[in-house]
Structure formats: C-alpha cells, structure tokens
C-alpha positions in Angstrom: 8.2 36.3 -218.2 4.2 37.1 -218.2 3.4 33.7 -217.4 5.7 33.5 -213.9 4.3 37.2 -213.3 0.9 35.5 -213.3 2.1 33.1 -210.7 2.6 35.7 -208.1 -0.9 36.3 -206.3 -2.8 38.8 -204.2 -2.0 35.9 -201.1 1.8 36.1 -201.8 1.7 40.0 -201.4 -0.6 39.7 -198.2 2.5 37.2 -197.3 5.2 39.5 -197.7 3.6 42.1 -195.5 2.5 39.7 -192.7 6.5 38.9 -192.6 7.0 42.3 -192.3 4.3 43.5 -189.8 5.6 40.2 -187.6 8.8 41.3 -187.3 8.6 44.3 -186.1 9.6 45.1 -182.2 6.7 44.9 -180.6 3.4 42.9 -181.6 -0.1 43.6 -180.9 -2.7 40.6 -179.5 -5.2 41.9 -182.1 -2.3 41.8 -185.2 -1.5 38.2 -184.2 -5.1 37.3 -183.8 -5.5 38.9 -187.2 -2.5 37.2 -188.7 -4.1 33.7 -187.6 -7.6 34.0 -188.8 -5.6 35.2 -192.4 -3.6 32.3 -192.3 -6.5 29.7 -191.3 -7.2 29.6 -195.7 -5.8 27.2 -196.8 -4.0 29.3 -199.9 -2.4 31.9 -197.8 -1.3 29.5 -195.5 0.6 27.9 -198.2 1.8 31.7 -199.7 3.0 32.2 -196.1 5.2 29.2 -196.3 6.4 30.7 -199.7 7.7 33.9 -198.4 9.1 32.2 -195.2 11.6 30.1 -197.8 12.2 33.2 -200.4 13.3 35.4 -197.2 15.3 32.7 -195.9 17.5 32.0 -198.8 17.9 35.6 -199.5 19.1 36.3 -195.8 22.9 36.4 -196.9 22.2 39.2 -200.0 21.0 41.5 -197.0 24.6 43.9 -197.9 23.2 43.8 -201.4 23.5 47.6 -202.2 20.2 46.7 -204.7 18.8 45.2 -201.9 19.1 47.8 -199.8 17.9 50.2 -202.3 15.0 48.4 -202.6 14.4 47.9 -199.0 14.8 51.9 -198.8 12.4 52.6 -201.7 9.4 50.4 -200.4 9.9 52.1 -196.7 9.3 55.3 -198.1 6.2 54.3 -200.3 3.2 54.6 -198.7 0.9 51.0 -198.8 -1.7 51.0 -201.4 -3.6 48.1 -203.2 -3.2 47.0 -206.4 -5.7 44.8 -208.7 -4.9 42.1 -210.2 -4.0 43.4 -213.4 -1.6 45.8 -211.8 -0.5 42.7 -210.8 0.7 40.9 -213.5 1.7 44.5 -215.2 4.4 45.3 -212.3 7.0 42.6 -213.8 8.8 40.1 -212.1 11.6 42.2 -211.5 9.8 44.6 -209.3 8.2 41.6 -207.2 11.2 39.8 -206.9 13.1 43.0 -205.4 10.7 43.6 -203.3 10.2 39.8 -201.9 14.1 40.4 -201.7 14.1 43.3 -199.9 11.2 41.8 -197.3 14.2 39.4 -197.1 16.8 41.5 -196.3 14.4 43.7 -193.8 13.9 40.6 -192.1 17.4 39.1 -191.1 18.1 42.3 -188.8 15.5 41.4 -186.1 15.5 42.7 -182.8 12.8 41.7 -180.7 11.9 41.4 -176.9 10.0 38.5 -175.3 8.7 38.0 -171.6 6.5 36.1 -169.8 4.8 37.0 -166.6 4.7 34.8 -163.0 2.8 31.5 -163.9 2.9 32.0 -167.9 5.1 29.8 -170.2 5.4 30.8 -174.2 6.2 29.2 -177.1 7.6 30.3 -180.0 9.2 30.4 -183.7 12.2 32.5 -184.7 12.7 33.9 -188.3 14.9 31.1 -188.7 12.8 28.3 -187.9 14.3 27.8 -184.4 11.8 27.1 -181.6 12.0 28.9 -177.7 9.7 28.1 -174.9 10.1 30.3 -172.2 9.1 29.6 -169.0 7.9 31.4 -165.8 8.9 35.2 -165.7 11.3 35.0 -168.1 12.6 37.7 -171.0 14.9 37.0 -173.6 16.2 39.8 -176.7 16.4 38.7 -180.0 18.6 40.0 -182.7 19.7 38.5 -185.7 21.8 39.9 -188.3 23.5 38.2 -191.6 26.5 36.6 -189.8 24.5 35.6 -186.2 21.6 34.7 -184.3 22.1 35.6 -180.9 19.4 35.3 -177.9 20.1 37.2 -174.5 18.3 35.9 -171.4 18.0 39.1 -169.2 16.2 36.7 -166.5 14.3 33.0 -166.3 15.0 30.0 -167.8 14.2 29.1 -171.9 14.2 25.8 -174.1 15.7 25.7 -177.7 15.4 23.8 -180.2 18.4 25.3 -182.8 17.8 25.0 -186.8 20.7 24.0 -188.3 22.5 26.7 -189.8 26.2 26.5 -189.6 27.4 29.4 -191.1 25.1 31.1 -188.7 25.9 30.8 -185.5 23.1 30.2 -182.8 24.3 32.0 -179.6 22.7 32.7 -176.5 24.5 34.6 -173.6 23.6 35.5 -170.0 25.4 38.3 -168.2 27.9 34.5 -166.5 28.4 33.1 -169.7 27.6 32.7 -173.5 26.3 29.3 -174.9 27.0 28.7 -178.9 25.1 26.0 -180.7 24.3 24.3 -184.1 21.2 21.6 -184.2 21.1 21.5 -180.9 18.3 21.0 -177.9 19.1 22.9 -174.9 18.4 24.6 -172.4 19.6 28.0 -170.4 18.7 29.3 -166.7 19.3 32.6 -165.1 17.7 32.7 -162.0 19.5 34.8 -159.0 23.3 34.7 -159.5 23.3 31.6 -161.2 23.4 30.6 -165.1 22.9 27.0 -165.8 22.9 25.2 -169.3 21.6 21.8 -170.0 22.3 19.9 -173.0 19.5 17.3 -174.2 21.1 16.7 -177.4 24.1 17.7 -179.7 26.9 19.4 -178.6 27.4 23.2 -176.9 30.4 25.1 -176.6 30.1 27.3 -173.3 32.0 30.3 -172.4 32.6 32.2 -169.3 32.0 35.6 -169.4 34.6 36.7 -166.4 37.4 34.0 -167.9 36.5 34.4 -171.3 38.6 31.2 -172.1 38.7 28.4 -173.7 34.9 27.5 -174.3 33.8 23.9 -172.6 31.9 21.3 -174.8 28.8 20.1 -173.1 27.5 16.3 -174.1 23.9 15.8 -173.7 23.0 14.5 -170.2 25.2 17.1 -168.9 24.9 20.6 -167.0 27.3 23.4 -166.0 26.1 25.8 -163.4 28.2 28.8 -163.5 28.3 31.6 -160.5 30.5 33.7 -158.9 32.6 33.3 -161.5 33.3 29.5 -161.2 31.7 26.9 -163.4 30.4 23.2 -162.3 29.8 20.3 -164.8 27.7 17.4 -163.6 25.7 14.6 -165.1 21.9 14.9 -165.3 18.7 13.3 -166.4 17.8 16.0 -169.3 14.3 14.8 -169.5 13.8 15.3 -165.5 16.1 18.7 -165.7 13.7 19.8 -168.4 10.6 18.8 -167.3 9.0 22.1 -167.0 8.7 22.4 -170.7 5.7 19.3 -170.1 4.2 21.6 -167.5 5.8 19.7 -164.4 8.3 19.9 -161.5 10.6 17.1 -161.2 12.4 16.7 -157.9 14.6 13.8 -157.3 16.5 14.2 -153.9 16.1 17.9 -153.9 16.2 19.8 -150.6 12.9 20.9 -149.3 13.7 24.4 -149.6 15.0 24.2 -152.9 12.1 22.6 -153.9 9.5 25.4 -152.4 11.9 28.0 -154.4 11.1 25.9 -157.2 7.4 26.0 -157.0 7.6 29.8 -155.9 8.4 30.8 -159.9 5.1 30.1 -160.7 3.1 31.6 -157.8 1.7 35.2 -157.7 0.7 34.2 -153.8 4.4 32.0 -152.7 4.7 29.5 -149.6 6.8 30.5 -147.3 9.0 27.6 -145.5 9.1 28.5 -141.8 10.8 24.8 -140.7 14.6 25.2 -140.4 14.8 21.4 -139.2 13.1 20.4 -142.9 14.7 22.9 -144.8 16.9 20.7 -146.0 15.0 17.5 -146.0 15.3 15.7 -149.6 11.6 15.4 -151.5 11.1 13.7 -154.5 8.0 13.9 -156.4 6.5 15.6 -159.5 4.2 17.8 -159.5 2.0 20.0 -161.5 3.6 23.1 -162.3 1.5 26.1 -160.2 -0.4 23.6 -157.9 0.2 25.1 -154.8 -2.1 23.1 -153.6 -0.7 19.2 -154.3 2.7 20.8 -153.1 1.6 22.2 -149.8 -0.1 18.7 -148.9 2.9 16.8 -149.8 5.3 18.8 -148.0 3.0 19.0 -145.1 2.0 15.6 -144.9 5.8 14.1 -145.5 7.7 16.3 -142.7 5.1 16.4 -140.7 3.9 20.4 -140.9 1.2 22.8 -140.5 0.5 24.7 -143.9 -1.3 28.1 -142.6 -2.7 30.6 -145.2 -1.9 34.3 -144.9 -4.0 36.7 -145.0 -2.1 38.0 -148.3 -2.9 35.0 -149.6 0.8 33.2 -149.1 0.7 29.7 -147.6 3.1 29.5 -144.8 4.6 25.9 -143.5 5.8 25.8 -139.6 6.7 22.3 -138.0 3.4 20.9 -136.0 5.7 20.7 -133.0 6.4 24.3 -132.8 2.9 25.9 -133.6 1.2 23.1 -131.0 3.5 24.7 -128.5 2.7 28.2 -129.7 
C-alpha cells in the first residue's frame, strides 16, 4: 500500500480540482486561461488525462451511498494544501474516495453554452463528445448516470457522439428529440424550424407534437420538422455542414434564402429589396461573415445595386428600379 500512495502526486491532486472547478456552471476566461497555462507541463497534462479516465469509469458508482458520503464530506471541507509527506501519510483509501467522489460530482453536469452573432465554439463534453456551435447559438447540458442529454434553445450545433451505449446521447429542440450512439450529426433550430443531418451512423428522431414511433436517419439524409410535420430528403452532408469549415455552401438555393443565410453571421445584415430576384437560385461558397464577397456576387449575378445604410446594413435594390428612382 505505501508504495501506490507514493504514486499519487501533487499534479494528480491539482487534476482532481481542475475537473472540479471545470465543471461547474459557469466558467471564467481567466480560470480557463489559468487551467491552460497549468496544463501546458507536460506532467500535469498527463495527470489530467489520469483523472479524466478515473472519473469516467466511476461515472456509474455515482448512487454509491460511500460515494456520496464522500462527495458530501469534501464539499464541506474547506481547501487547504498538503506537503508531500501528508501526501503519502493520507492512504490510498482516502485518495481514492475522494478521486471517486470527484467522479461522482462530475456525472451530474449542468452547464450552459452560447455563442454570440459571428462567433462559432468548439468544445469537449465530460464524456469525450465534441460540439461546435455555430453562430448565435445556446445549447444546456446535463448529464446524469443514466443520460447525456443536450437542449438547443436556438442555432444550429455539430456532434461528434462518444460511444457509450448504455448512455444514451440525446439532444432535443422544443420540434423534436434526436437520440444517438457514435454518431456525427448535426441539429438546427432557427425560426420555427428543427432540422437534423446525419453525416455518419444512424439517428433515431422523434417528434415532439406526435411523440411516435422515432424515424431512423442514414447518413446523407435530413429531416426538417415544423409545424408539426416532418420532411426527409437526401443531402450532401459535407455541403449541409459546411459551416463547421467556416463556409457557406449554396447549391441551387434561392437568393433570399441565401442572404438569410449570410445574415446569422452579421452584426450589420443586407437587406434584399428585389422581389423579382428573391427567388433567383445562387450557388457559390463563400466565406462565412464576408459581407463583402456576398454582396458583389449577388449584385453582380442579378444585376443589382448594393447601397450601404447609414446603420451600417447593406441594402440590394434591382438597378432597374433605383435608375428610375
């Protein structure tokens, strides 16, 4: 037993409390700055990665009553540090409980992330699942023992799903709920709409007004899903999902559509003031936030007149109609 105590080091402890402080509801800039500079050494990068595995094999003793009595003992103890030889004198059983209860703490997450106009985010989940989020976007996070469930309050967000069976992955929008296992997907709420699209492995996708049978979604394929009714078509998943490369993929895409598009990632929109090209198909990639290429496009291929406002919006009118004006 002393010589595994002695195994256990000042970086593993620093470990533990880094999971800790990181999963908390709300995160500081300066505590994740601080949490990378501690994590650019080499040793408590690799402690990091230790406590990471030890909390998520211990995930499913979480309704351990020791656990829990644990948990509720260290919550109440105020931090203090310990030398080494204090160390090596606390026992293995007292650092194991309280890796364990750092475990348990840390399969009831609840957290909250957003983005603002023109941002995109990428991030890690305590399971090892990975979320960009893209333009003004929010999702909650809340994982317990039996679930890991993201809701997407508004925007659009790309997972990639650790494989965890007897965990479901399961993300819902006020339309519909989407449950997955290993699998690359992706789910949009923007304006009455909730659309999923595969990229790869399977989905099982449930309306929320029908609550019925749930629909199995095969990569290359979408459902869009409003008013109640849902619609599954064939798509290009690496064109659907372009955003997550920073671009805007339009393949026969109505003009209009297409400036609504482009208008997630402005702070200062274009306004499309040319019923007759409204829906005129474009097709093009572009940048994602470069007003600029857009407007000159658009402009150039149905022949208008981009005019900046003085509130800083770009506003396209037909040549025709402002040479008569």
């Amino acid at each position: 037993m002393p010589a595994e105590v002695k195994t256990r080091t000042v970086a593993d402890d620093q470990a533990a409390n880094w999971i800790a402080r990181l999963g908390t509801r709300t995160i500081s800039l300066d505590t994740i700055q601080a949490f990378a500079r501690w994590r650019e050494d080499p040793a408590n990068a690799e402690a990091y990665r230790r406590a990471e595995q030890l909390w998520s094999r211990t995930g499913e003793l979480a309704g351990d009553p020791d656990i829990q009595a644990a948990l509720e003992q260290a919550q109440r103890r105020r931090p203090r540090r310990f030398g080494a030889k204090q160390i090596a004198a606390a026992g293995l059983t007292t650092a194991l409980a309280a890796s364990l209860a750092v475990g348990a703490f840390f399969w009831q997450i609840r957290d909250t992330y957003a983005t603002e106009v023109g941002e995109q985010r990428s991030l890690q989940l305590a399971d090892g699942s990975r979320v960009r989020l893209d333009t003004a976007s929010k999702i909650r996070v809340r994982f317990t023992e039996g679930e890991r469930r993201i809701e997407l309050a508004e925007g659009q967000a790309f997972f990639e799903v650790a494989h965890n069976p007897a965990r479901p992955f399961v993300v819902s929008t006020s339309d519909a709920s989407v449950t997955a296992v290993g699998t690359v997907f992706e789910v949009r709420r923007v304006g009455s709409e909730t659309r999923v699209v595969l990229v790869s492995g399977a989905v099982d996708v449930v309306q929320a007004a029908t609550k019925g049978a749930p629909q199995r979604l095969l990569p290359n394929q979408q459902t869009a899903i409003k008013s109640g009714k849902a619609k599954v078509s064939t798509v290009n998943a690496d064109t659907a999902t372009s955003w997550t490369e920073g671009e805007l993929t339009f393949v026969d895409t109505p003009l209009a559509e297409a400036v609504a598009e482009v208008n997630r990632y402005l702070a200062a929109p274009i306004v499309l003031d040319a019923p007759a090209a409204a829906n005129t198909p474009i097709n093009g990639v572009f940048r994602s936030g470069d007003r600029t290429a857009f407007v000159s496009a658009a402009a150039h291929l149905f022949n208008l007149k981009a005019i900046r406002e003085a509130d800083g919006k770009v506003r396209l009118v037909s040549s025709r109609n402002n040479a008569q004006g």
